[in-house]
N, C-alpha and C positions, 0 to 999 in steps of 0.2 A: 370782296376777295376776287382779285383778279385768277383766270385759268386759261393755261398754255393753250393752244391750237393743238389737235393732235400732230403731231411731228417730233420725231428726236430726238430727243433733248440731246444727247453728247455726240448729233451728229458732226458740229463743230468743233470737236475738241482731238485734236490727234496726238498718238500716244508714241512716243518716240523710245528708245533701248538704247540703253549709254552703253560703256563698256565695259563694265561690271555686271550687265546682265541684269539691270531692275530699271523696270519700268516707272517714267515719271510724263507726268501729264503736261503738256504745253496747252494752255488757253488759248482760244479762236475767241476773236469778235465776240461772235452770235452766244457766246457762254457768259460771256461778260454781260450784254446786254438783255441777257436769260436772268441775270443773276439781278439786275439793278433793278427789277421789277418786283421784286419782293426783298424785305428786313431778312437776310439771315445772316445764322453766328454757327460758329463750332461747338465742338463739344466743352463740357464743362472740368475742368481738369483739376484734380484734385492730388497734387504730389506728394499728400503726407498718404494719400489711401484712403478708402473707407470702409470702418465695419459696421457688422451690427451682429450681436448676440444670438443665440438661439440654443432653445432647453434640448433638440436634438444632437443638432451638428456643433454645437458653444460658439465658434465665432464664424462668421461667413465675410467674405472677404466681396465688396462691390468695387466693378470695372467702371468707367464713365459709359462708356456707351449701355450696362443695365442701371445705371442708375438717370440716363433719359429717360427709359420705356419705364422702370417705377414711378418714377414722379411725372405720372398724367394724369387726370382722372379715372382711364381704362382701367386702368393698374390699383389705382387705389379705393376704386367700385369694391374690388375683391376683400378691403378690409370690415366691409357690410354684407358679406355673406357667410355663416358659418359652416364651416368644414364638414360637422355633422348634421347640420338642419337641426331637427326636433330633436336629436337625443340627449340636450341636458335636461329633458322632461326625465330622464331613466338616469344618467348619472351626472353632476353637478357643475362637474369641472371641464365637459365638454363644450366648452365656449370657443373654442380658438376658430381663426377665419380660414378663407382661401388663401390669403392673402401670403400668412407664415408657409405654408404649405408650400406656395410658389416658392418662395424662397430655398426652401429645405430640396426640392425635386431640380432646379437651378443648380444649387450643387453639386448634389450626385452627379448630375448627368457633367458637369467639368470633371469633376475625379472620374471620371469612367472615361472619357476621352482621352484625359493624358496620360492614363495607365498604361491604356492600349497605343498613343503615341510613346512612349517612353520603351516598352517592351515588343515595340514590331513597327519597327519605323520606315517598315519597305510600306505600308499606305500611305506614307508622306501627307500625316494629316497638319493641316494650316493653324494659327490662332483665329484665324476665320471661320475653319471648320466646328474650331471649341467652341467660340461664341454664338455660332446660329444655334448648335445641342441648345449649349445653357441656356439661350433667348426660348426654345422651344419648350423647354422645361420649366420660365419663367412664366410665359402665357401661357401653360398650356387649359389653365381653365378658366380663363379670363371670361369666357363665354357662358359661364354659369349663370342660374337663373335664381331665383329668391328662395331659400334654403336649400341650395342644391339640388338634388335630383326629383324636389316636390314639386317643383313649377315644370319638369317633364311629365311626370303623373296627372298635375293640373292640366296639359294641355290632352293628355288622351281621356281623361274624364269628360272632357269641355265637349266631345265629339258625341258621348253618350247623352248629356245634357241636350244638345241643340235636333239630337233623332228623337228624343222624347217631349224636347218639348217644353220640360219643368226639370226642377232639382229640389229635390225637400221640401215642395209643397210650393216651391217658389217657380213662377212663369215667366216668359217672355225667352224663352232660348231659342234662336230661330236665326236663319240668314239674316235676317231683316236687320241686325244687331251691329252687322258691318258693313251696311249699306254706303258705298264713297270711299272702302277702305280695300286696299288690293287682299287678295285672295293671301292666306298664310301658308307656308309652306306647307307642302308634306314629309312628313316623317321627320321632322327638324327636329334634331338633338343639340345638345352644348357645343358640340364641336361646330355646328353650325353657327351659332353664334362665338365661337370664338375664332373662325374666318374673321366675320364680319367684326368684330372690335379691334383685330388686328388693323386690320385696314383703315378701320377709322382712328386707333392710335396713330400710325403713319400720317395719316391727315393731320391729324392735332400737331405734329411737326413740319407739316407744310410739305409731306413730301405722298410718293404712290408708286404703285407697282405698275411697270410697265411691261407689261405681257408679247408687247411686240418688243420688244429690246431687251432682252433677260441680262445679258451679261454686261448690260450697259446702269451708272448707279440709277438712282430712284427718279423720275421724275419730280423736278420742282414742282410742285401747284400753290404754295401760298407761305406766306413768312414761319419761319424755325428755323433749324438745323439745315445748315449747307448739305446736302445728297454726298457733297464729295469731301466732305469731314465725317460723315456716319460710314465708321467703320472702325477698328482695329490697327493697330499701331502696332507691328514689329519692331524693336528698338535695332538701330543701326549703328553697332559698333564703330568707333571714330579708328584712324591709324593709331593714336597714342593709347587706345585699348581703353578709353572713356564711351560713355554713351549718353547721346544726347536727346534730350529729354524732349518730348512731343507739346506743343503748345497746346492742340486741340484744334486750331484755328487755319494751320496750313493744310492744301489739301495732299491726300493721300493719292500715293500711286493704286491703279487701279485695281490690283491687286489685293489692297487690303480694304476695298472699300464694301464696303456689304450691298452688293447688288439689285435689280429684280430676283435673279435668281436663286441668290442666297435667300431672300424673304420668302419666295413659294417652298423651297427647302424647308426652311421654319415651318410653315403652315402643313407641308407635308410628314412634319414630325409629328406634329401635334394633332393631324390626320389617323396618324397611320396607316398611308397608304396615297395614291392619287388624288389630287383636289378633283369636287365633281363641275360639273359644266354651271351657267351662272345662274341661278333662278333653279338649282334641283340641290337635294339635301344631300348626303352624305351616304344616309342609308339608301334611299332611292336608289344612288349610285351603283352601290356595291351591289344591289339585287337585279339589276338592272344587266344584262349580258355584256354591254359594250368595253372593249376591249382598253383599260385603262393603262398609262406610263408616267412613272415619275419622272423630271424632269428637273429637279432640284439637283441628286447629285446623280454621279455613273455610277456604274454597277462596282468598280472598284471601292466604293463606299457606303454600299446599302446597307451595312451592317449600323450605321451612324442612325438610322430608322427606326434601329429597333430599342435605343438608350433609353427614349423619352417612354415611349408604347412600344412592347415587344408585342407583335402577332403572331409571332411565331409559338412563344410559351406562356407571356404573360410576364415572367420573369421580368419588371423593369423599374426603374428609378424612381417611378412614379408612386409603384406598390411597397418599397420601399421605404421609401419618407412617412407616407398616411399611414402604414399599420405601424410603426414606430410611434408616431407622433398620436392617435386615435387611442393608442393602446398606454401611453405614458399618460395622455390627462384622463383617461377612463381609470386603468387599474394602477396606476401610480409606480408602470412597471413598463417598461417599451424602449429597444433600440431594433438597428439596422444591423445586419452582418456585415460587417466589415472585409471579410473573406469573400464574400458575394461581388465586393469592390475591385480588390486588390489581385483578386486570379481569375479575372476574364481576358478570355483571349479571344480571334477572332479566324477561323477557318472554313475551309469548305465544307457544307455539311447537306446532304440531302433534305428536300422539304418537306416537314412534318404533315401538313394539308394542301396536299397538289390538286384537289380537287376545287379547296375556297380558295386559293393562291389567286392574286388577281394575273399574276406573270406566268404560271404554271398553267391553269386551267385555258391556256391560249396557245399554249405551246404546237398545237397538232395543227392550229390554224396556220399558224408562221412558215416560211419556207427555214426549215432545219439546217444550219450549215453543216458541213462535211467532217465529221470526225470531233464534233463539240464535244469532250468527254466531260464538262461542268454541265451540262444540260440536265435542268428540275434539279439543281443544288443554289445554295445561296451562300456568299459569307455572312456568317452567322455569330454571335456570339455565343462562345463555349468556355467548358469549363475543364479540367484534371478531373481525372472519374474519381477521385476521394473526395468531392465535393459535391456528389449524391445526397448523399443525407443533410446536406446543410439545403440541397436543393428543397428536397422533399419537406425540410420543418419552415423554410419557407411558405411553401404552398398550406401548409398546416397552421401557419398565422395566420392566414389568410381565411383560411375555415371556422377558424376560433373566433376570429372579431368577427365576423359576420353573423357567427351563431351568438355571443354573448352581447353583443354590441349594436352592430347594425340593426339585425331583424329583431334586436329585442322588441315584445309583444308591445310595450309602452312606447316606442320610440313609431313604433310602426301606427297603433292609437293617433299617435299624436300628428304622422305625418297625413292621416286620413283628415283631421279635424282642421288641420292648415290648407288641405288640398280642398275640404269643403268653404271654408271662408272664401278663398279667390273666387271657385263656383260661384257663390252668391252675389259678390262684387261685381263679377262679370258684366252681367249685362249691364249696371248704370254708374258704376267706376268708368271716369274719364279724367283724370289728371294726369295722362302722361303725355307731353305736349314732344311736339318734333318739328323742327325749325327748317324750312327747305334751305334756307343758307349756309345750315353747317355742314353740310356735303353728304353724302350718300350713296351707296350703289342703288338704294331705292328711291332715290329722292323725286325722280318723274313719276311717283304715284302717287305720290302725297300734296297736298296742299298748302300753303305755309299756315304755318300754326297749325299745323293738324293734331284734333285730340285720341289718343289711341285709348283702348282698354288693356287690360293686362296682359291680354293674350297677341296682342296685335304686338305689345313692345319689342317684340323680337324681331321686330320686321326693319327697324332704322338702331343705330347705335346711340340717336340722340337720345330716344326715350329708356334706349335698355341701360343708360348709365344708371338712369332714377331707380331703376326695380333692383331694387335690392330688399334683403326681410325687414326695411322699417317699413316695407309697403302696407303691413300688419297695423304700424301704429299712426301712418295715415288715414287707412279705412276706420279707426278706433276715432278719430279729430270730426271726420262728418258727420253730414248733420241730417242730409237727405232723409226721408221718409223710406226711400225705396231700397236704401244701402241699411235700415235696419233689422233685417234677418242676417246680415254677415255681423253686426257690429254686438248683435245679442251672442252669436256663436264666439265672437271672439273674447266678450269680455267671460264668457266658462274656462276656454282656451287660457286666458292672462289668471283665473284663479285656480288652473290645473283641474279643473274638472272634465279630465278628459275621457273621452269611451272608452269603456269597459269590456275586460274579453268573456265572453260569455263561456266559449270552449276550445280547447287545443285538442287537432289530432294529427295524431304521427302514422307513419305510414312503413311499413315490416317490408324491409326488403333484403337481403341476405349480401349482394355485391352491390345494390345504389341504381342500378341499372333497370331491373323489372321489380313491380309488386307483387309481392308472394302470395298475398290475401287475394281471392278476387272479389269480396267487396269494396277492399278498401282500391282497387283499382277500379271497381267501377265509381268508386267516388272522386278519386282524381281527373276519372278522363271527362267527368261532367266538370261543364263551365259555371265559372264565378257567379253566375246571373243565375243562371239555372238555377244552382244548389238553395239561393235565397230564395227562390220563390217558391222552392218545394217545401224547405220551413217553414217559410209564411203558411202552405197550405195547411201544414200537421197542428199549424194554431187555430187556424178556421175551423176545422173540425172539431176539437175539443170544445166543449161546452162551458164559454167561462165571458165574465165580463170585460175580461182584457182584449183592447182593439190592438193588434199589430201588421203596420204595413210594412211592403219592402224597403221603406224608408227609413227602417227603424233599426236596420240590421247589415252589417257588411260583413262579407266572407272573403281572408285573403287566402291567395296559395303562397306557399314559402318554399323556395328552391334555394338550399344552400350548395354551393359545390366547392371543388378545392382550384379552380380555376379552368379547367375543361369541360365542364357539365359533370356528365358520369365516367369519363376518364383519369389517369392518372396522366397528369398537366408536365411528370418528368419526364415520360416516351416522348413526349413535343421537344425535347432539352437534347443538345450535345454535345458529349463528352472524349475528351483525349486521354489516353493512357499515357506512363510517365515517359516509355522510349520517345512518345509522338511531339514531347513537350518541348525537343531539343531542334526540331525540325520548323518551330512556328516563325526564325528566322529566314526560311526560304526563301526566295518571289511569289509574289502573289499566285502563280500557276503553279509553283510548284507546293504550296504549302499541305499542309495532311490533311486526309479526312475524317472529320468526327463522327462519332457513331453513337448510338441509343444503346446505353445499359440496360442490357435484360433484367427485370424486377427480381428475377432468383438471387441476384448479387445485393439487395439490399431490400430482401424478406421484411425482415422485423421492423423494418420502418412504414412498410404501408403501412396505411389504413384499411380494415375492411370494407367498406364503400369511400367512394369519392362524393357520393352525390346523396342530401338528405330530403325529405319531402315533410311537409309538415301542411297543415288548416287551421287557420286562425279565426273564429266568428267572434265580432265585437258589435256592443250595442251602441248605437246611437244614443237612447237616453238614460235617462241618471234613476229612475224610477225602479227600486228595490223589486216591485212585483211584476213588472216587466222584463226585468233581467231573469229573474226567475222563470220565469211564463215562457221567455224566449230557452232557454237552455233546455228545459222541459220538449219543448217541439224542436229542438235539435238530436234528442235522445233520439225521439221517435221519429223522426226521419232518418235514424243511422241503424234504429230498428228496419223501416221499411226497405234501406238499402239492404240490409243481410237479408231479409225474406225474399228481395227479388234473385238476391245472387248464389240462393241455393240453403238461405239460415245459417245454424252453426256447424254443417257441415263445411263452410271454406275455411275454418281454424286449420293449422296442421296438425296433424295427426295424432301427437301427443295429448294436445290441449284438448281435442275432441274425446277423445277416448275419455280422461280426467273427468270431463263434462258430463259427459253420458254413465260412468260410474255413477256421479253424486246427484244424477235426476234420480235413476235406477234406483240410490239406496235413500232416498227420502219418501220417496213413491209407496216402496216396500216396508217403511218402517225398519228398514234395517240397518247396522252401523256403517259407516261407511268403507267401501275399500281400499280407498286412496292413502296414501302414508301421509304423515303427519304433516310433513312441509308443501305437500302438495295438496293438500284439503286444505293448509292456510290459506294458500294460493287463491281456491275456491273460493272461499268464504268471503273474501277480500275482493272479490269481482274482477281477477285478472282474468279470467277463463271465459266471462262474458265480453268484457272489452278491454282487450289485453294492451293497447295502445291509451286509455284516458290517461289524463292528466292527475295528480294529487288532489287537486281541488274540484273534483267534480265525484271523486270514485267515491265518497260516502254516500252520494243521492243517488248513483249507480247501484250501489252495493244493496239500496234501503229498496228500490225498485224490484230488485232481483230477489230479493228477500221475500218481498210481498209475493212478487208470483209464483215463487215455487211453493213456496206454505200455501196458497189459493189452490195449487194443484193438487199439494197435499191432501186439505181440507174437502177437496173436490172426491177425491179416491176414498176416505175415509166416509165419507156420507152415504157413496155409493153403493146398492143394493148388492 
């Protein structure tokens, strides 16, 4: 594969303005003789159209230039990774890939652009501008790793691994592992790799982003797609009121050719926010103070940022598609509000987080011009304030499939037991091979034929095509000696004998915000690590033949929220009243400004918290008397935690009082004083541990039983 010399590329091509006012391109030499150095062709043009079906949206309608970027391998990686990872462990029918998903969020994000071109046509948005959205919403998680968001868990686990040393009783985790292979990012998320596969789909069409020439097309580097046929086609009306259909093949004036800078626009959607500098993540970026600028679109169109990823509310295309589409193959019941679609509009609206704003939190640094009176506001997408409550059951989907769906206990099992198999594979899995010839932003670190391990695939796009979740049933085909602690956990994994949850606890808190209890706060502000090992010790103690190591036991936290943590996610939303509705035809300067509905106009529809907390311990093994044994020494470390935080004096005040009755009248032999529904209460071991679970409160209830009769029998013997 031949590559250009840094220079140019369309420095030879001058672009001349007829007399109609549209720009068309005359060839130079040096573009011709650019061009004869590699096979390229136009785009692929299909005059009858193309669909394809879909159980959300019924039919979707494919342009030529998305049905390039589909038909690459980048694109149809995404058909080998499912949507949900692990949860058709928990429900059946949760099979579907990334792949449909892209599709469905592609959509939306075209219907939201031409609504708002259709109803406010002073932003003079392009079919250029429609097609990067929809591109944006097409990749936006092209970047995904082997069951979605498990192979982001895999790599912060991998980090605890290589400080210890071993995993499961297994060794060798150590630098030494990646010795010859560059350093791996920090803090890399999917969006980092869905940079990087963008760019390498671009490659696979022989073309690349040129950073020094944004508004100039793509860089040639090797045989595809002509740079000055990738793009979009405005039909030009003939004088006889015909119009003449596009070949695919001639090129386009420059205007409709999708740029450098229409591509970093894309990857800025799909960002949400600044791309970071080359060789640092995403997050690094943002935590990082340096003063970031998008550069994709102007400010006259930053509202187009927030279709694919709204940061502003969350509110977006994305969310969407997946709780429709999540919530139709789980409970056989899931659509989109359509209303969410068809009444957005686009105005001035102050910033809901001027503090995380990457544009706002810089504002003091800038020199301020004179009389900005948009200053710390953005165009924003907004709504008609009767569309509050459609906002709010939004955000209430969102809480729902996460509580019955996502974080179910079993899906969560099962994404521990998939995140443990990679572990073990790690250190002597190497099948993922990377070719220095297929091009690379990394490729001067690698060697040709370089073999990577799982956690390194993220480093080239050659090898990240391969990792996808059959990665499972290649580790299942070896034969290694050293790959059989992954291959023994897998084949439990393939007969569903998955970890077991030993205990649930929920956590009392009144708005979402603080815990009420202070035991149960002191047990959330201790760390994951910790809480296991204090377990571990309440088993040491106990005099019994059961050996249990911290290996045998995981404890997760569970943060469900409605999309701002412990906020309500609609004070982040803005809203227009009906007088304002008639005004969104103005100029851009002069259009209205949306405001934050106070939550007293739509009471009845919070929720009393935004934010849920919960503790999940599962067992590692399958071992009937072991699970037992372990539950046992989780009692009694939620005993020692109430002893340290004061006993059953942190209940409130009701349940205490209740308590302290029915010691009092067992104590005394006397009947009790509590009324009837509240001595069941009693009896039933709410009053001990008013947060357990169903299936734990009869060995609660039978504990509780034993002691107070022991105190009993203790008083009664008494001299």
């Amino acid at each position: 594969m031949h590559v250009l010399p840094p220079s140019r590329y369309a420095s030879s091509v001058e672009y001349a303005t007829s007399q109609n006012g549209k720009n068309h391109i005359i060839e130079g030499e040096n573009h011709k003789r650019q061009c004869h150095q590699f096979s390229v062709r136009g785009l692929n043009i299909d005059f009858g159209g193309m669909r394809t079906n879909d159980d959300i949206h019924n039919s979707i309608q494919l342009c030529p230039i998305t049905r390039e970027i589909i038909d690459t391998p980048h694109m149809q990686r995404l058909r080998g990774l499912k949507q949900l990872g692990t949860s058709e462990m928990a429900y059946i029918n949760t099979t579907h890939s990334r792949f449909e998903h892209s599709f469905g969020v592609a959509t939306l994000a075209e219907k939201v652009v031409r609504s708002i071109r259709e109803k406010q046509p002073q932003f003079k948005i392009s079919e250029k501008d429609i097609i990067c959205v929809k591109l944006a919403g097409l990749l936006h998680d092209v970047g995904h790793g082997p069951f979605s968001h498990v192979y982001e868990m895999f790599l912060s686990e991998l980090k605890i691994a290589v400080k210890k040393g071993d995993w499961l009783g297994q060794t060798g985790y150590s630098s030494q592992m990646y010795k010859g292979l560059p350093m791996a990012m920090e803090k890399w998320s999917h969006e980092d790799g869905s940079i990087m596969m963008v760019k390498a789909l671009l490659a696979y069409h022989g073309l690349e982003i040129d950073e020094e020439h944004l508004d100039d097309p793509l860089k040639q580097i090797g045989d595809g797609i002509d740079a000055y046929c990738f793009g979009v086609r405005e039909n030009e009306e003939n004088k006889d009121g015909s119009f003449e259909p596009w070949d695919g093949k001639t090129h386009l004036p420059l205007i409709q050719i999708l740029t450098s800078r229409d591509w970093i626009f894309i990857l800025e959607c799909i960002v949400g926010g600044p791309l970071p500098l080359k060789g640092q993540s995403i997050r690094s970026a943002n935590e990082s103070n340096r003063m970031m600028k998008r550069v994709g679109r102007e400010r006259e169109k930053e509202f187009l940022y927030d279709i694919v990823s709204n940061r502003h509310s969350g509110l977006d295309v994305d969310k969407m598609d997946y709780l429709a589409r999540d919530e139709r193959r789980a409970f056989a019941a899931g659509k989109y509000d359509p209303m969410l679609i068809e009444l957005v509009y686009v105005t001035w609206a102050r910033c809901p987080h001027p503090d995380k704003c990457f544009i706002c939190k810089h504002l003091d640094r800038e020199a301020k011009p004179s009389g900005d009176k948009r200053e710390g506001m953005h165009l924003m997408l907004c709504y008609p304030d009767k569309m509050v409550r459609n906002a709010m059951n939004f955000f209430k989907h969102r809480f729902r499939n996460h509580q019955k769906l996502y974080q179910h206990h079993t899906t969560v099992a099962a994404c521990y037991m998939v995140c443990d198999i990679l572990l073990l594979a790690e250190p002597f899995y190497r099948g993922l091979f990377f070719d220095s010839n297929e091009g690379d932003a990394n490729q001067g670190s690698f060697k040709h034929k370089t073999e990577l391990s799982i956690s390194r695939a993220m480093l080239c796009s050659g090898s990240y095509l391969n990792l996808k979740d059959s990665i499972l049933d290649i580790i299942a085909t070896t034969n290694s000696n050293d790959l059989e602690p992954a291959r023994q956990l897998l084949y439990q994994y393939q007969a569903r004998q998955l970890y077991k949850r030993v205990a649930t606890q929920s956590f009392q808190s009144k708005d979402g915000k603080q815990i009420d209890i202070q035991w149960q706060k002191s047990l959330w502000e201790m760390e994951e690590r910790d809480i296991v090992r204090d377990i571990i010790k309440c088993g040491q103690l106990e005099c019994n033949s059961i050996v249990v190591t911290e290996d045998d036991l995981i404890v997760k936290k569970v943060k469900i929220h409605h999309g701002m943590n412990t906020d309500n996610p609609v004070n982040c939303m803005r809203f227009l009243c009906k007088t304002q509705l008639s005004k969104l035809s103005a100029p851009i300067d002069n259009l209205p400004l949306a405001e934050k509905i106070e939550e007293k106009e739509y009471y009845c529809e919070i929720p009393r918290a935004f934010f849920q907390r919960s503790l999940i311990v599962f067992c590692r093994k399958h071992e009937k008397r072991k699970r037992e044994f372990l539950e046992t020494c989780y009692h009694q470390f939620i005993d020692n935690i109430k002893k340290r935080s004061g006993g059953e004096n942190c209940l409130n005040n009701k349940n205490n009082d209740e308590f302290e009755d029915l010691q009092y009248s067992i104590l005394t032999q006397s009947p009790p004083t509590c009324s009837n529904d509240s001595f069941a209460v009693a009896e039933a071991g709410h009053n001990f541990y008013p947060t357990e679970r169903n299936d734990t409160r009869k060995r609660v209830r039978r504990n509780d039983g034993k002691r107070l009769f022991s105190m009993l029998e203790a008083h009664l013997n008494s001299p």
